[in-house]
N, C-alpha and C positions, 0 to 999 in steps of 0.2 A: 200576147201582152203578159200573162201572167206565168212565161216559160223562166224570165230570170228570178220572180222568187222562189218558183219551184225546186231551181236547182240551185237556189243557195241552201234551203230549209232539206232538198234531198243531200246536201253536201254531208251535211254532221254525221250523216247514218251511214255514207262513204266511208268515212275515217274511221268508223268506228270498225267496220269489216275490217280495214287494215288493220286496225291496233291488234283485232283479234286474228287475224292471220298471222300477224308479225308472234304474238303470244305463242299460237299455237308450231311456230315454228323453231320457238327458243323452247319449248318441250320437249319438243321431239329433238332437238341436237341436245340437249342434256341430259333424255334417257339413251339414246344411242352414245352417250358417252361414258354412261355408268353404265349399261348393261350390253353392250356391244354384241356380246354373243347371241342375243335376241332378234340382232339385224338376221331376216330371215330372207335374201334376194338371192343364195345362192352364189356369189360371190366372196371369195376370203376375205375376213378381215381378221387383223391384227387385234391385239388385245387394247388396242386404242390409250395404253397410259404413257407410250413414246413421244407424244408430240402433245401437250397440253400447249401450246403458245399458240398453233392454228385454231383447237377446240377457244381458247379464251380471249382472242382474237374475235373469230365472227364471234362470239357471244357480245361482247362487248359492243360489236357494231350493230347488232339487230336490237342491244337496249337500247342505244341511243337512238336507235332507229325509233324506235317505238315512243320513247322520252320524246320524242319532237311532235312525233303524232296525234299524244296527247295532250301536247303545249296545244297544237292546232285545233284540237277535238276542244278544248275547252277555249278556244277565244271564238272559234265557231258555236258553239253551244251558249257564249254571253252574248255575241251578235243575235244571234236567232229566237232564244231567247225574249231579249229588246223587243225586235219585234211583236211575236204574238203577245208580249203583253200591254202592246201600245192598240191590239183589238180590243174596238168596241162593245165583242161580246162575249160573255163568258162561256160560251158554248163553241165559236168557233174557237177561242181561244184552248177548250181542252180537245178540242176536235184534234186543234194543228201539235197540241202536246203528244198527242197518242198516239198519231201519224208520222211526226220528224224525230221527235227525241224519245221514244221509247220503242218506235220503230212497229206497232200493230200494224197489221192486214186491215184491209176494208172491213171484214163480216166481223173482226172483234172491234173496232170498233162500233158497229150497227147494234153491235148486242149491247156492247159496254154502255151506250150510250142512249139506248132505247130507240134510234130512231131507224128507217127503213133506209137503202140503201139510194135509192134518190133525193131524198130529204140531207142524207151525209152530204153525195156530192157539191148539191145545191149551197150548203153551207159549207164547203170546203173552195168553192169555186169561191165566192163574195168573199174569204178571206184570205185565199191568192190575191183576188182584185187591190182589197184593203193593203195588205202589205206591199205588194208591187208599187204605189202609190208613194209608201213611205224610201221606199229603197231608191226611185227616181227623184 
């Protein structure tokens, strides 16, 4: 019952890995593109300032790549959002804040939050229930 809001509310922290994949990928093709020589694999490379139209090319694709991700990361993040704050209660609702949108581990939440680690689930389960509710 409570597997589709799970993975609407796990969705956001999805996207969010990509944005940062995708980030971490327009870095590294822009210091291998200014310091080429530091490519250390063993293989030639050229001094990489002959073809700037391939280099600003995929750049260009991995922003927009990323530009859309973050259109999605944020219409998921006001969906998601919506919900936990249509909980009843203010504990689940920072429970499902510190879980989906900032992305904590179980034990930082237990500590964040004073409470023991069966006591989180218990109050993490009843506001799966809650929101699966509003989502159907």
């Amino acid at each position: 019952m409570e597997n589709k809001a799970k993975e609407l509310l796990k969705s956001y922290r999805r996207i969010k890995k990509e944005i940062e994949a995708i980030e971490a990928s327009i870095r590294e093709l822009r210091t291998n593109k200014i310091m080429p020589s530091l490519i250390q694999d063993g293989m030639p490379h050229g001094s990489g300032c002959s073809d700037l139209s391939a280099y600003a090319a995929k750049l260009d694709e991995l922003e927009r790549k990323m530009e859309d991700k973050r259109w999605e990361a944020l219409g998921l993040y006001a969906e998601i959002e919506g919900y936990i704050m249509e909980l009843p209660d203010e504990t689940e609702r920072a429970l499902c804040r510190f879980r989906y949108i900032t992305g904590m581990q179980w034990e930082e939440i237990c500590v964040t939050m004073g409470y023991g680690w069966a006591q989180i689930h218990r109050i993490h389960s009843k506001a799966l229930k809650e929101i699966e509710k509003k989502i159907q």
